[in-house]
N, C-alpha and C positions, 0 to 999 in steps of 0.2 A: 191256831193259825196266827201268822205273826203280826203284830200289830202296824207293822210299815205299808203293807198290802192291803188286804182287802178285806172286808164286814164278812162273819160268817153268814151263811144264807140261812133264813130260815124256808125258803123253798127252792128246789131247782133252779137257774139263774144266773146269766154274767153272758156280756158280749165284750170280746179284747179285743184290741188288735195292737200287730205288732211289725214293723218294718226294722230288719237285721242286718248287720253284716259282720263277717267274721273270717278268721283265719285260722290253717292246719298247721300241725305239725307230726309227721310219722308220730304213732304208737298213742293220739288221743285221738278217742272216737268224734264223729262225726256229733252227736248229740252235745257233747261236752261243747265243741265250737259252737255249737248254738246256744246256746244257756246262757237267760236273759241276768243282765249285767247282778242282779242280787245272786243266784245260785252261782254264777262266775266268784264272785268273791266270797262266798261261804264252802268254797271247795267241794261246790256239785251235789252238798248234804242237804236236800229239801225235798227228797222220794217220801217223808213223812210230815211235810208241809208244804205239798204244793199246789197252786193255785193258778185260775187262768190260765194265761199264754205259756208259763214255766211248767204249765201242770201237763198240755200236748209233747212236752218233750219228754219230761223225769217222769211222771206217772201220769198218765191218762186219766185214774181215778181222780186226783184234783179236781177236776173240773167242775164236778157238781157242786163245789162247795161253797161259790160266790156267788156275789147277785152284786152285777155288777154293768156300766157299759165303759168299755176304756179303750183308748187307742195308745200305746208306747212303740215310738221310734230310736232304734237303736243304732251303735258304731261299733263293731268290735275288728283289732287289730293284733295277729299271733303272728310270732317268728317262729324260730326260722319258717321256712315256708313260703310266704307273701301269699297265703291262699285267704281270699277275699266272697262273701254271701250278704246278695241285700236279697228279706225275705219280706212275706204277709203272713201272719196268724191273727187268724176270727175263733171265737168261740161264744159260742150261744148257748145259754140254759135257760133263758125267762121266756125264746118262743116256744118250745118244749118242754116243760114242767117236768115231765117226766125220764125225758133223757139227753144231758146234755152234749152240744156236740162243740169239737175244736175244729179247723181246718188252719194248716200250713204247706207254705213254700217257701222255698228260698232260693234262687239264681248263686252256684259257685262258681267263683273263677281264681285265675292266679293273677299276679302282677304280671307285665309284659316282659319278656327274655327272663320269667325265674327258669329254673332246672329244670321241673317238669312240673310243665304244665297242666291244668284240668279246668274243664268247660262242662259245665252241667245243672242238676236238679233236685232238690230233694225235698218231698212234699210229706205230707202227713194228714190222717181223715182218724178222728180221737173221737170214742165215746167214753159216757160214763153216765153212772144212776144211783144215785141214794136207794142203797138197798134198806138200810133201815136212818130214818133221815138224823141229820146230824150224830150220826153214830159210825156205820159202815156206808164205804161207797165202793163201788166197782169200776175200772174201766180199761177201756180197748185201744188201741192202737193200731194202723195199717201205716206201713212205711214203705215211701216209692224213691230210690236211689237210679240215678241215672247220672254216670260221670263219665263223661270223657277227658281222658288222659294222654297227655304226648310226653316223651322221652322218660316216660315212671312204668307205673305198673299199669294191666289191662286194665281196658274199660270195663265200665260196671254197668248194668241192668239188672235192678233186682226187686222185689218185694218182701219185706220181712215185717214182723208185727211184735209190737210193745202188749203186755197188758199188767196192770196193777190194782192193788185192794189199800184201802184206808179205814182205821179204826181210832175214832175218837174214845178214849176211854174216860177221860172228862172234857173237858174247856180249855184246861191244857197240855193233855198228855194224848199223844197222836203217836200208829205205829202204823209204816207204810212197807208195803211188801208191793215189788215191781220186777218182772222180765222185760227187758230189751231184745230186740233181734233174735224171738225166738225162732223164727225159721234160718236156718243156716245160709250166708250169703256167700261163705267162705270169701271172705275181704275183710283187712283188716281196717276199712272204714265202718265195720258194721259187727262187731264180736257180739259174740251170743256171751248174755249178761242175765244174772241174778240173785236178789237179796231184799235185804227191809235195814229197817233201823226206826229212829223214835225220835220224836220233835217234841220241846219243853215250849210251850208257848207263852209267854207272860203278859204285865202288863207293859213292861220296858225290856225285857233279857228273851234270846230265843237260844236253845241249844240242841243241835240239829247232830245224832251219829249214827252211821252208818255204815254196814259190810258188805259187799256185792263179791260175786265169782265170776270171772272170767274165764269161759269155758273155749275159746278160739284160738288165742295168742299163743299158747304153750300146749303142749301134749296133757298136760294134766291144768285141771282149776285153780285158778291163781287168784289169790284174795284180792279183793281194791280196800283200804280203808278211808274211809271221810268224816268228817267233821266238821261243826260252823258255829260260829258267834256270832248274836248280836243286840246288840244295847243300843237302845233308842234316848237320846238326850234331850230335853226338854219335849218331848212328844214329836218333832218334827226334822229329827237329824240322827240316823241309825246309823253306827258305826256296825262294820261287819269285819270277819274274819276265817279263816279255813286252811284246812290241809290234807293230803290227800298222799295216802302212803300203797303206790300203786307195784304190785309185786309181782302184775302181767309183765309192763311195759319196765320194769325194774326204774322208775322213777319217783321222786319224791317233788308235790307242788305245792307251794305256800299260794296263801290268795288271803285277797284284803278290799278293802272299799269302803267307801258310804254313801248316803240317799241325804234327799232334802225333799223335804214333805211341805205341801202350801196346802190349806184347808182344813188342817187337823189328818190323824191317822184314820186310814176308811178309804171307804170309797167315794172319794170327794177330791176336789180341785185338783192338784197334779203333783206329779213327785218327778224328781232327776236321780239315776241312780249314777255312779259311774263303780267296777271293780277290774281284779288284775289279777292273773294267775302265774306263777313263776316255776317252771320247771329246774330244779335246782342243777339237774345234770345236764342241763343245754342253756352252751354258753346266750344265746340268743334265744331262749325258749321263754318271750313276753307275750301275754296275752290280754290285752288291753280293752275293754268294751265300757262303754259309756248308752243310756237308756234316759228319754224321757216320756211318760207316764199321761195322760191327759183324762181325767174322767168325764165322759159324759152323761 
């Protein structure tokens, strides 16, 4: 687990919360727009180390693995597009020991007079459980998509479900295995998604890679590749880094960032994240998100 975040648990445990907002752009999923300002700038690579609020979106199984109480408030802003999400995520594991749970939302909309428009919803109800503790954990995802759309494509009403496994094979070597949208919503806000990859966790260095399939966008499965770094400076200033070599949407995204830790690394006093994602084949494809973190 990376040492910018959060204390590994040693029982079931952790309540987040998280206030978002974010922007599209055709051919990146909905999930991606949400991804709290660290997995934004490590190019989406943390399905093998995630936690808390990051952990209801990229794997559900996360969850279990802190023991934490936190509130982070985020900004995030992508081009083209001008599509805009202020959200809530809770996640709880210390009042159920035995199974922890996430809940999210998020309110979508566009700028005023962009091209087309969309007004809508997309919530999320995340479990997970230490099946053997600090080692393997399990977990679930339900996902509720409801977007209304003007002058683009049809509206959406749909439910489709996340589920993911995590395996500690020491303190710091972590292999995560995740489906997305395994029920088919046929929209390509919602592609049916899946893979794993492996997180290097250190005392200062985190090296995060990963392959997923994209089973929606193309007649045939098409690889996504990802990657992340990141080096923690003097214990309280992580530089991050990422790239993601996506060969659904035939695009290639750089991303970058860093954090500022007050309290020491853990889960104590507060951190600010801010990262960026850069679509290199859209001249305007910025995605910009900024987080700040508060422990209670």
């Amino acid at each position: 687990m990376r040492l910018s975040a959060f204390k590994s648990r040693p029982v079931p445990a952790a309540l987040a919360l998280l206030v978002t907002c974010g922007t599209w752009t055709p051919g990146i999923a909905l999930a991606e727009t949400h991804a709290e300002p660290r997995a934004l700038a490590m190019g989406g690579a943390v399905n093998a180390d995630p936690v808390a609020n990051s952990a209801v979106v990229t794997n559900p199984a996360g969850i279990a693995r802190t023991y934490v109480y936190a509130a982070e408030a985020t900004f995030h802003r992508q081009g083209p597009g001008d599509r805009n999400a202020a959200g809530l995520v809770v996640v709880d594991t210390k009042t159920q020991p035995a199974l922890g749970v996430g809940l999210s939302y998020a309110y979508e909309f566009t700028d005023p007079k962009s091209a087309a428009e969309i007004d809508g919803h997309n919530g999320r109800l995340a479990f997970s459980h230490a099946v053997v503790p600090n080692q393997l954990y399990m977990g679930v995802g339900l996902h509720y998509l409801h977007l209304d759309r003007i002058g683009g494509l049809p509206d959406l009403k749909a439910f489709t479900l996340d589920a993911g496994a995590l395996v500690s094979l020491s303190s710091n070597l972590h292999l995560g295995l995740v489906g997305n949208n395994l029920i088919d919503v046929d929209d390509a806000e919602a592609p049916v998604m899946a893979g794993g990859g492996f997180a290097y966790t250190g005392q200062s260095i985190v090296i995060d890679a990963e392959t997923h399939f994209d089973f929606s966008t193309r007649d045939e499965p098409s690889p996504v590749y990802k990657g992340g770094l990141e080096l923690v400076v003097a214990e309280m200033i992580p530089l991050r880094a990422g790239f993601e070599a996506n060969r659904a949407t035939k695009q290639n995204i750089a991303s970058g960032g860093l954090g500022f830790l007050t309290g020491g690394a853990g889960s104590q006093g507060s951190q600010f994240h801010i990262g960026f994602r850069k679509t290199l084949e859209v001249k305007q494809g910025l995605h910009f998100g900024a987080g700040l973190m508060v422990f209670l």
